[in-house]
C-alpha positions in Angstrom: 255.4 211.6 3.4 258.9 211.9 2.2 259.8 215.5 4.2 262.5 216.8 4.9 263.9 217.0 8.3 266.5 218.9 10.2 268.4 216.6 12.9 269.6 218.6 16.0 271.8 217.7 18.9 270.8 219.1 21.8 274.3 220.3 24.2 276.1 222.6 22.6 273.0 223.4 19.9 270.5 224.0 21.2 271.3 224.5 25.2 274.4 225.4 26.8 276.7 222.0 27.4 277.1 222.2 30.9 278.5 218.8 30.5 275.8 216.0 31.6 272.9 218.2 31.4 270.3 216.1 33.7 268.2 219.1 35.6 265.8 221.8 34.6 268.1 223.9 36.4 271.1 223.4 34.2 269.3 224.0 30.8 269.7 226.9 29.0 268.9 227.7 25.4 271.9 229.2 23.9 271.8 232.6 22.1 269.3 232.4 18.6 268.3 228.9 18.9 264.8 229.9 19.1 264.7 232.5 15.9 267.2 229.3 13.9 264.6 226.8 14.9 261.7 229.1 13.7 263.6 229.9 10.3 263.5 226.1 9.8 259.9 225.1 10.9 258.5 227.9 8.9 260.8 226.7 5.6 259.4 223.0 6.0 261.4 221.0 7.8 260.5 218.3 10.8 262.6 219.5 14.0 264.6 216.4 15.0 266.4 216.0 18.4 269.4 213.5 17.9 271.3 213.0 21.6 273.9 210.7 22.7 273.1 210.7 26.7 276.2 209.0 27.8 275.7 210.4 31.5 273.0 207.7 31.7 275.1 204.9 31.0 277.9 206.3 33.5 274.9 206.3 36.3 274.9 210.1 36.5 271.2 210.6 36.0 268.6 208.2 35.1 266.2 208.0 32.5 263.4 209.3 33.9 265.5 212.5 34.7 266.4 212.3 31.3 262.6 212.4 30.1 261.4 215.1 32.5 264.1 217.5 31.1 263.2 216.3 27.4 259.4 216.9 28.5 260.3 220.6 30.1 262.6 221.4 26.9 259.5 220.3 24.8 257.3 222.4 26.7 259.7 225.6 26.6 260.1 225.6 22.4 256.2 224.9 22.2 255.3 228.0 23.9 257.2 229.8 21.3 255.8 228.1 18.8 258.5 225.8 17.7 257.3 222.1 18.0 259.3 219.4 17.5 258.8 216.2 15.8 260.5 213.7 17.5 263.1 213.4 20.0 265.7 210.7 20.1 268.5 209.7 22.8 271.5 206.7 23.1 271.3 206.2 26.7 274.8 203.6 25.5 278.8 204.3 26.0 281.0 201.2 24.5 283.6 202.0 27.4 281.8 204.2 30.5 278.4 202.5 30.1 277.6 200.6 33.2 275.4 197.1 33.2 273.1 196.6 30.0 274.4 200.0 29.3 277.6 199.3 28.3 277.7 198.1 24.3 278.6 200.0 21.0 275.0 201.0 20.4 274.0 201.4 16.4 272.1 204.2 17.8 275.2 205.9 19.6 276.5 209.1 17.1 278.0 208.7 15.2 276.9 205.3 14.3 273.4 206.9 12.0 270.6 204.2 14.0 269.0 207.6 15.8 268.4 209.4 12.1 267.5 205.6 10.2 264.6 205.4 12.9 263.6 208.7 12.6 263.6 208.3 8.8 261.5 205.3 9.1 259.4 206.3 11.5 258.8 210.2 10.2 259.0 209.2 6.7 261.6 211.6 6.5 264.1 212.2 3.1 267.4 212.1 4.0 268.5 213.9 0.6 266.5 216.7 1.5 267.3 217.1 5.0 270.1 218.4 7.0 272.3 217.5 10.3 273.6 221.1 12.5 275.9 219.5 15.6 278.6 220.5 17.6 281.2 217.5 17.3 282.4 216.0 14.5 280.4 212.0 15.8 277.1 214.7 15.2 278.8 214.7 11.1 279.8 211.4 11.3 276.6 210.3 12.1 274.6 212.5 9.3 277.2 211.8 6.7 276.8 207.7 7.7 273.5 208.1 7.2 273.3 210.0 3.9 272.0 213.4 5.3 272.7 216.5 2.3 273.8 218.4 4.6 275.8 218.3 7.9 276.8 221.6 9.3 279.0 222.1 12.6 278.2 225.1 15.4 280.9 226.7 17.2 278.2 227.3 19.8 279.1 224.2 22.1 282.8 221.9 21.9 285.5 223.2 20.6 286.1 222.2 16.4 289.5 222.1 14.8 290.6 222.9 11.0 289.9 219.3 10.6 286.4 218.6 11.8 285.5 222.3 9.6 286.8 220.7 6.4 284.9 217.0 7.3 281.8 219.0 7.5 279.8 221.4 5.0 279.6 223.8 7.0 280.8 225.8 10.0 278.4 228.5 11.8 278.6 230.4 15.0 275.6 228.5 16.4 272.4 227.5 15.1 270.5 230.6 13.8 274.0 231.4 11.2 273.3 227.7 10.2 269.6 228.2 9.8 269.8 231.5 7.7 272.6 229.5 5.4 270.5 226.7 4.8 267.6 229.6 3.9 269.8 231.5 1.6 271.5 227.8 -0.2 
């Protein structure tokens, strides 16, 4: 299949980051993330949902909280008519993690293992695709594993003059990213 795709964090991109987000309650999409996803289904890319979830390895919420909020956020793009293709989380933290949760996961941004099985198991091209996080772990991880483009949102954490210049991009939030990578 070979498609390209474009990988999305979810806090910060997509929702508000209300820091551990865990309940339908606390998830809210953030300003344009539905018109920026559109822009990007309609030009041919698979939507991709890359998440660290480090408030499962500190015990905060489990992962079956975890999957009935992926579920609801599933649920909420598809009635607009935004579907996406795959959602990945790293349930892992090296230092907070609690029990078997506790190890330097390959799949823990920005180590690239959540966008290498996505790739393998989408058949997605990684030259052809592109990354849009709020931290620069989310560009570490694209840039590790050979995404074109990694772009960075203001829409989430705070960036400095340094993670701007690591990445190829800085936007707003996602729909200023979206309408770059329309107009590139």
């Amino acid at each position: 299949m070979n498609s390209p795709a474009a990988f999305i964090d979810r806090d910060g991109v997509i929702n508000e980051d209300r820091g551990y987000v865990s309940r339908i309650d606390d998830f809210f999409l953030l300003p344009g993330v539905l018109k920026g996803l559109s822009l990007l289904q309609s030009a041919g890319y698979s939507l991709v949902v890359i998440t660290n979830q480090a408030g499962i390895a500190r015990g905060l919420y489990t992962e079956n909280e975890y999957i009935e909020l992926t579920e609801y956020m599933i649920n909420l793009l598809s009635k607009e008519g935004i579907y996406l293709s795959a959602v990945y989380h790293s349930p892992y933290h090296p230092v907070h993690g609690l029990g078997s949760y506790k190890i330097n996961s390959n799949c823990r941004k920005p180590n690239p293992g959540m966008i290498l099985r996505a790739r393998n198991e989408l058949g997605i091209d990684l030259n052809k695709s592109i990354l849009i996080g709020d931290k620069r772990s989310d560009i570490e991880a694209g840039k590790n594993a050979g995404v074109s483009y990694c772009l960075l949102v203001r829409s989430g954490n705070p960036v400095t003059n340094e993670d701007i210049e690591y990445s190829d991009g800085c936007f707003d939030n996602l729909y200023d990213a979206a309408k770059w990578v329309m107009n590139r």
